[in-house]
Structures are given as structure tokens and as C-alpha cells.
N, C-alpha and C positions, 0 to 999 in steps of 0.2 A: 431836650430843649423844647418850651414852651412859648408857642407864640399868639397872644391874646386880641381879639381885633372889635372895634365897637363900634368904628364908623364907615357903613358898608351896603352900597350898593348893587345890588344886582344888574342890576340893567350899564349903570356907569363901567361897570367889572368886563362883563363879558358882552358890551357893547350894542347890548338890544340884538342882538343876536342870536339864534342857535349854533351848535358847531354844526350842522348840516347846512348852514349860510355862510359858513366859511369863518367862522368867527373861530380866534385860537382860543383853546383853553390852555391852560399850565400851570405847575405847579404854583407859581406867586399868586395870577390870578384865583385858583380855588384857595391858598392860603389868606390870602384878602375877603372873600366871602366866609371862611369858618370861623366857629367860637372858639376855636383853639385848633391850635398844630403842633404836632410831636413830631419831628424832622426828625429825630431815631426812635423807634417807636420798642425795640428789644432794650434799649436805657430808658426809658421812660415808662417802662411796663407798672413798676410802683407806682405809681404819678397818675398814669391814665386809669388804673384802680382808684384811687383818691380822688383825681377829678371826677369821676363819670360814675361812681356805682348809683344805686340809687335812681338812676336817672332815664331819663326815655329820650332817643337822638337819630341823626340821622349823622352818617358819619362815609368818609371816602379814602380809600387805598390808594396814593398814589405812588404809581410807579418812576422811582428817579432814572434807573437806566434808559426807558421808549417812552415815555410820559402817559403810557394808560394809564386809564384810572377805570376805580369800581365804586358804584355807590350802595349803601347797604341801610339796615337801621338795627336798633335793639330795643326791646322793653322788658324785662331792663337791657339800657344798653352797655356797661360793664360786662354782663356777664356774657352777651353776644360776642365783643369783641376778646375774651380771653379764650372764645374757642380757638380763634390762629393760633395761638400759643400752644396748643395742646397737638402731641403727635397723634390721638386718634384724629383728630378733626380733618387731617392729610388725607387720611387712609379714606374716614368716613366720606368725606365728600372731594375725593379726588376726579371726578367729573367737573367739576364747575371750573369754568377758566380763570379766576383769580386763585382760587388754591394751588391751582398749575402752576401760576403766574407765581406765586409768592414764594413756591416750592421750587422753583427753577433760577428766580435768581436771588431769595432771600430774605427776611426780613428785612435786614439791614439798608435794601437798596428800595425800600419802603417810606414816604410819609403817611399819619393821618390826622385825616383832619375830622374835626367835630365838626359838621356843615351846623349843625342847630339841634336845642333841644326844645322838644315840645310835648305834649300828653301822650299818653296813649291809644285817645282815640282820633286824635290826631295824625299820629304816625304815619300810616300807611301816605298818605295825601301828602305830608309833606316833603316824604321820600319821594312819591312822585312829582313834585314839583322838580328838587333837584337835579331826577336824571333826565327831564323833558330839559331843563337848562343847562345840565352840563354834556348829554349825550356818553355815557362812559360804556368804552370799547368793553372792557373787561364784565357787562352787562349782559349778557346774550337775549336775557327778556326784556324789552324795554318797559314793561310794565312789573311797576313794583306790586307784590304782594303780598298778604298779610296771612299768617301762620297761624295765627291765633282767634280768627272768625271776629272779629272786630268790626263794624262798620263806622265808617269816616264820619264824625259829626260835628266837627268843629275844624276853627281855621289855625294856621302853623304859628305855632310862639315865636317872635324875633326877641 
């Protein structure tokens, strides 16, 4: 399932807030800020190839059973997101607490969402926008970083 969103405010959404002002996040609200949501993301694994390869994004893991979330990005972002799929990816990076997280209760009890796509030189800033706005638990760094020696020169595509 595909869910496509074009008229969306940040500030309206999650209330001019941070969640460390107490502002709730949830799943509706981050689905109302993304460019698309896949509410089953292991049926939707075609689809999110199809949508997204190609493409540069920042994208978020949420969890349906506690409502954590995790913010991330890819350039490309297809091929970022089909590492979950892949059994080394468990193994490889089974330190990080979303792979814990995903591997303990599932994909299935997963959404994600496309929060936005934007360049590649772009990326890194606009991942950090996200998690300065949505605060996600499943983050341990709160500062997003860039893998690929990139410096930030432009502003985030809506």
C-alpha cells in the first residue's frame, strides 16, 4: 500500500514543535509529512524498487508495535534501502539499534516513509533537518552523517 501526500506542512504537522517540547510524533503525522508511505514495506519491496531507484532521499522506519522511528537517507536511495532486505545487512551491522529494532520484531511491523527527495549534495542537510524535527529514538547520533565526503551546498527539494 501506497500512500502519496502533496499538501504538507511541517510546522502545521508537528505543531511548531520538537518532540523534546513534548510535541507527539506518530505514525499519521510522519505519513502526512512524506512523499509516499508503504504501510507493508516486505509487499511493497517491487514498488519501492520502482518508485525510488534512481533517486536521492531521505526516508524513515517506523515502528508499528512502540512507535519508534529511525531517520536515514541514500544516494542512491533504492539501493540504501534494499540493504534491510538482505540477511548480511543483519549480521553486518547488527550494532545499530534499528537493525535490532527490525530484527526483533520484523519487517512486517514496519512502515516507511519517503520523508523527501532531494540532490545529492543536498542530502546530508536535509536528513538533518528531519531528525532536528522529528527527534527519532531509533537514532543514537543525533547528527546525520555523510559516508561519502560530500559537503552540503544547496537547500532541500520539496
Amino acid at each position: 500500500t501506497i500512500i502519496s501526500n502533496s499538501d504538507k506542512s511541517l510546522n502545521n504537522i508537528v505543531s511548531g514543535k520538537s518532540k523534546s517540547d513534548g510535541a507527539e510524533v506518530s505514525f499519521t503525522s510522519i505519513s502526512k509529512l512524506g512523499a509516499k508511505v508503504y504501510v507493508n514495506p516486505v509487499e511493497s519491496r517491487e514498488l519501492i524498487r520502482k518508485d525510488n531507484n534512481g533517486k536521492v532521499g531521505v526516508y524513515c522506519w517506523f515502528n508499528n508495535v512502540n512507535g519508534k522511528f529511525y531517520v536515514g537517507s541514500g544516494d542512491p536511495l533504492y539501493m540504501r534501502l534494499s540493504d534491510y532486505y538482505q540477511d548480511w545487512y543483519y549480521v553486518a551491522r547488527a550494532s545499530t539499534y534499528i537493525v535490532r529494532a527490525l530484527a526483533k520484531h520484523g519487517m512486517v511491523n514496519f512502515s516507511l516513509v519517503i520523508l523527501e527527495y532531494t540532490t545529492s549534495d543536498s542530502l546530508i542537510k536535509c536528513e538533518q533537518k528531519w531528525m532536528d524535527l522529528l527527534k527519532p529514538e531509533y537514532n543514537l547520533n543525533p547528527k546525520a552523517v555523510n559516508s561519502k565526503g560530500r559537503n552540503d551546498a544547496q537547500s532541500c527539494i520539496r
